[in-house]
N, C-alpha and C positions, 0 to 999 in steps of 0.2 A: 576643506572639501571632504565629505565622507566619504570614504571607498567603497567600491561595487562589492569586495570582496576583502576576504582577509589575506593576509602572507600567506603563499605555500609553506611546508613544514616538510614534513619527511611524508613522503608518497606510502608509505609502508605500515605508518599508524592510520591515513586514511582508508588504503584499502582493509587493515584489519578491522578496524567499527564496520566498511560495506558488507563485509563479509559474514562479521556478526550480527546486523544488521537484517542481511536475506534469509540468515536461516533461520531468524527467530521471527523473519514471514511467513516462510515456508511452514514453520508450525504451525502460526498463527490461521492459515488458509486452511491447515487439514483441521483444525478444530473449529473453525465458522463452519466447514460442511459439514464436519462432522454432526455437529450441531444445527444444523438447517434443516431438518428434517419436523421439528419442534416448535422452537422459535424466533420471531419475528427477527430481520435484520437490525432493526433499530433498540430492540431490548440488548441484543448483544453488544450491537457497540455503545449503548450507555453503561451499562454493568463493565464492560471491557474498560473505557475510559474512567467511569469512576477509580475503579481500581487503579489502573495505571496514573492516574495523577497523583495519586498518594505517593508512588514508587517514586514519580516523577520530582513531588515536590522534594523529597528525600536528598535527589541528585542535586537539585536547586540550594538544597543547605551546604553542600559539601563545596559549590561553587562559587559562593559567594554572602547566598544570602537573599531572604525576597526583592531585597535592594534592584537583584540585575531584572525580576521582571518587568521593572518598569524599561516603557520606549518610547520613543520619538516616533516612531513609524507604524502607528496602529492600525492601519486601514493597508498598506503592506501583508503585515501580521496578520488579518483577518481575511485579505484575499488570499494570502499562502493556507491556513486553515479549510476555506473553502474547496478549493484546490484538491487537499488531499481529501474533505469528508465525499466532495462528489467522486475521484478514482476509485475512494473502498467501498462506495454505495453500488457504483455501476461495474465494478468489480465482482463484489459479493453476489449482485443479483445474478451475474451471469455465471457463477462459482455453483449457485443452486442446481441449475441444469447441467450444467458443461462437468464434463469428468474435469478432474482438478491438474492435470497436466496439460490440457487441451488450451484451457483456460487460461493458465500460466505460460503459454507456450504464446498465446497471444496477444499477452500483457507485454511478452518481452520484446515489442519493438519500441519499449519505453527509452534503453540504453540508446539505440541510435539517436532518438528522438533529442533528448538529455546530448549527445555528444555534438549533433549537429547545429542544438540550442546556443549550444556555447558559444559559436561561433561568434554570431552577429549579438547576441544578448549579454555575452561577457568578456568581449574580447580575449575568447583565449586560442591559443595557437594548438589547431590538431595536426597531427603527422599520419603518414601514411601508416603505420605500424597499427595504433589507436584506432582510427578510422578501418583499417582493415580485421581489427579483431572486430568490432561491433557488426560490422556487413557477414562476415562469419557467422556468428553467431544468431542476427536476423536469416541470414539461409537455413543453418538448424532449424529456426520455426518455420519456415515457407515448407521445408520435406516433410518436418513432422503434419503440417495440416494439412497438405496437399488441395489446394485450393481451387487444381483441377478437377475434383471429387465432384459426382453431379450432385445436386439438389438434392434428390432422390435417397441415395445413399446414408444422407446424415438424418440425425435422430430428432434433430431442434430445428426450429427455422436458422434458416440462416441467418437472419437480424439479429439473433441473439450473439452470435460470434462479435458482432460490431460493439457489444460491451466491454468486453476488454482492451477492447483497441483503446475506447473512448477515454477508458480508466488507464490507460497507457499514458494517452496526450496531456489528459491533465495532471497526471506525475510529475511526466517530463519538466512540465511549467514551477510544479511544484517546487519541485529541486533545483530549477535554476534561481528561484526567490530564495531557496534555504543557501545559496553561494554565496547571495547577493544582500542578504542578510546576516550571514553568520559572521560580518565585519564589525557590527557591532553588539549580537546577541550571543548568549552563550549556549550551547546545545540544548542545555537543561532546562531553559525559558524556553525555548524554540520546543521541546516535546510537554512541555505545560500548555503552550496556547493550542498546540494542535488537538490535548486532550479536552482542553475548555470548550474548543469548538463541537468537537465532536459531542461532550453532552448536551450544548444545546441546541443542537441541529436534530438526535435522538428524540430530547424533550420534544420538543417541539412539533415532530413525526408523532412522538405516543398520544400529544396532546387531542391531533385531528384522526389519527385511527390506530388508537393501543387501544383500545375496545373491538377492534375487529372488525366493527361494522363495515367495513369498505372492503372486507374480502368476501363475503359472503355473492358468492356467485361465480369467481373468479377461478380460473382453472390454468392460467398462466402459472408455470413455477417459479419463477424470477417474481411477479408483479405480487404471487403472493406468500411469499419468502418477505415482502418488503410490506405488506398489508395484515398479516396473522394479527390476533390478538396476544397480550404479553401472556404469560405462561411462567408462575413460578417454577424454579432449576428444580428439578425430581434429582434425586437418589444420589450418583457420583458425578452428575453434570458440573453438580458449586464446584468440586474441584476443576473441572474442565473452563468454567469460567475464570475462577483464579489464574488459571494459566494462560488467561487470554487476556487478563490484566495486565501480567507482569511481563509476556509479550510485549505488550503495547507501551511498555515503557520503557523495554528493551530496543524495540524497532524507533520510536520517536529519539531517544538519546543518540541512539549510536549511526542513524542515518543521518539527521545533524548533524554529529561530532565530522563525520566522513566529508560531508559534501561542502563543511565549512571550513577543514582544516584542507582539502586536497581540489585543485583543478578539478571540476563534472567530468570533463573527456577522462581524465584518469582514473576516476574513481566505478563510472557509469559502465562499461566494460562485464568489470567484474560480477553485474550485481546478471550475468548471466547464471551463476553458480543458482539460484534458485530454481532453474528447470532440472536439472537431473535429482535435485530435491524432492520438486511435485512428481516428477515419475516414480522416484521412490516411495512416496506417501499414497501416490493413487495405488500403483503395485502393493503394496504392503498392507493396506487396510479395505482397499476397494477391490482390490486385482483388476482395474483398470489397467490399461497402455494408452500413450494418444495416435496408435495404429491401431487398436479396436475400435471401430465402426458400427 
């Protein structure tokens, strides 16, 4: 019978991959806005994933060999890749308007989501300790957005806030496939399919409007953050995109390695450390707060 999951290991090597993990999202999030100003969502993450599969296949030699990317479960594998392209798509686009701590602040009720998952989908056993840091932490973002705030007050429609929830929910799902997978796959396959996916879900986007044509009219920032025409990198962006390569092959190994080698409730917690990150990156480059209004 194949296992849902693999052997726990020592809790302390998966939370250090979660760890290293969020923060090399938390970069990865200040350089898509930083760079959203420019171009199109789907240029960046195929230039992003290009790059990062190379990084990727790298880890791929050191763990085996092309050997492991083969699977028995490809339709698994391709639902887990859809999974994460749709969270970064409806992520990203709400990342264009939303100050970048707002947005991240919103993301984060992915950890409960992830801890609660577990329950019924992996049979794993939450305690009261687990279960009380993630409700924690989900309060943190209830004060930060203040949800009582009228309409009126905020700068975006309200509908756009429902983006990152959305890209929250399908995290969540995401990462419980990557537990329930990583019994038989090894991290470094597991960030190779999510990069294949991602370039052909970009292609595919530039296919029907990397010409632009479907933005011309559009005054939504989200719809046309996701519609621009492709735009070659100016000046010292190639380096900002290299960095969003090696991101991306940073984030796909090391969320893997985490969520396959440790319990989700154990590991999902931790990945709250990325919000006092976005507050740092919006402060620092934006002078944002998510109490500026």
């Amino acid at each position: 019978m194949t296992p849902t999951a693999p052997a726990t290991g020592n809790p302390a090597i998966g939370i250090g991959f979660v760890l290293l993990g969020v923060t090399a999202i938390s970069v990865n999030d200040m350089l898509i806005k930083q760079l959203s100003g420019g171009y199109p969502l789907h240029q960046m993450v195929f230039i992003r994933s290009g790059i990062g599969i190379l990084f990727s296949l790298i880890l791929v030699h050191f763990e085996g060999g092309l050997a492991i990317l083969r699977t028995r479960r490809p339709m698994l594998h391709m639902a887990r890749g859809l999974l994460v392209v749709i969270s970064n798509m409806t992520f990203f686009a709400g990342l264009a308007v939303l100050p970048l701590a707002d947005a991240t602040a919103l993301f984060f009720v992915a950890p409960l989501m992830i801890t609660l998952l577990s329950i019924p989908l992996l049979g794993e056993k939450v305690g009261p300790m687990r279960l009380g840091a993630v409700i924690a932490g989900l309060a943190g973002v209830v004060i930060m957005m203040k949800p009582w705030q009228s309409a009126g007050a905020l700068e975006v429609p309200r509908a756009v806030f429902l983006l990152p929830v959305a890209a929250a929910a399908t995290y969540a799902m995401f990462q419980i496939l990557t537990r329930k997978l990583g019994a038989s796959t090894r991290a470094s396959a597991m960030a190779v399919y999510i990069q294949g996916m991602f370039l052909v879900v970009s292609a595919a986007i530039y296919l029907v409007a990397g010409d632009g044509r479907l933005a011309e009219g559009v005054e939504n920032g989200s719809l046309l953050f996701l519609l621009r025409a492709w735009v070659w990198p100016q000046g010292t962006d190639g380096w900002l995109f290299l960095g969003l390569g090696l991101n991306a092959a940073i984030i796909g190994y090391s969320l893997s390695q985490a969520y396959r080698l440790t319990d989700a409730a154990v590991v999902a917690p931790f990945e709250y450390v990325g919000l006092p990150l976005a507050v740092f990156w919006g402060w620092a480059i934006w002078v944002t707060c998510p109490t500026r209004r």
